[in-house]
C-alpha positions in Angstrom: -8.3 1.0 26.2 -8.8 -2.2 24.0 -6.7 -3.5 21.5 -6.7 -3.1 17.4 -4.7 -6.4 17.2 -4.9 -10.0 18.5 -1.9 -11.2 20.5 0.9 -13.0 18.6 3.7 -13.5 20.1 6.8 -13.1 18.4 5.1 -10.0 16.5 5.8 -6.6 17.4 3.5 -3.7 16.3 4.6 -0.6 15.5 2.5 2.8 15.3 3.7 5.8 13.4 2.1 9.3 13.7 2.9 11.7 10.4 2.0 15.2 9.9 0.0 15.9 7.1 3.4 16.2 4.8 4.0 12.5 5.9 6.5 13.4 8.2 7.2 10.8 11.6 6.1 12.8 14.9 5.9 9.8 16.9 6.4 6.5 16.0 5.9 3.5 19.3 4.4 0.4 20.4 2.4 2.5 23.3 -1.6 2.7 22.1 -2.0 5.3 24.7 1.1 7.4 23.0 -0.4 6.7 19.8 -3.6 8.6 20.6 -2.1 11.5 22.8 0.7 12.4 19.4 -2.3 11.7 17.4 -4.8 14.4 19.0 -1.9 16.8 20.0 -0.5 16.7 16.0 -3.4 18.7 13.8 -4.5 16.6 10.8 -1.9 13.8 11.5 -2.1 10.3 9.3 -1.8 6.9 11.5 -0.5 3.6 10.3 0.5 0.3 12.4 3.2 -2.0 10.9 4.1 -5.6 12.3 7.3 -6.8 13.1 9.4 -10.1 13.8 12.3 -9.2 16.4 15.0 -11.4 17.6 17.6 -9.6 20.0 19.7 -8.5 17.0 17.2 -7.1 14.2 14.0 -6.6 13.4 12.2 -7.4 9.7 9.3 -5.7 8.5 6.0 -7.9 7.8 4.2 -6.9 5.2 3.5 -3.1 4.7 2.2 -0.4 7.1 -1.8 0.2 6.6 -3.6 3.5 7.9 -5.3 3.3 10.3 -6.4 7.0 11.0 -10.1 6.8 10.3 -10.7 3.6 13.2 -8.2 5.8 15.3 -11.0 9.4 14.9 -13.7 7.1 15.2 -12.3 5.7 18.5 -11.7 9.4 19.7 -15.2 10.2 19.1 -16.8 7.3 20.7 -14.5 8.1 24.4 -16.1 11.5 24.2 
């Protein structure tokens, strides 16, 4: 499975699966997670967020963005 994201280092991305209340079913840097909690979780909402890490903390980098229509349309197209 390809990438959504160009390799940075220092930059860690983050996926978050919600239900459709907004609620965090699974949240990972797996892709392949990301699309089994995705399919498995009816009517579930995507978003990727990108963070610096050090070995102590992590910041967030800008803001998460959905992503859930590329993610469907990426389903479809495996089919």
């Amino acid at each position: 499975m390809s990438n959504f994201y160009a390799t940075n280092s220092g930059l860690v991305y983050l996926y978050e699966v919600t239900d459709p209340q907004g609620v965090a079913v699974w949240g990972g840097e797996q892709i392949k997670d990301m699309f089994d909690w995705h399919q498995r979780t009816p009517d579930s909402r995507v978003f990727i967020s990108t963070w610096e890490s050090d070995e102590e903390d992590a910041h967030l980098v800008g803001r998460p963005i959905e992503i859930t229509s590329i993610v469907a349309s990426k389903v479809e197209e495996d089919k």
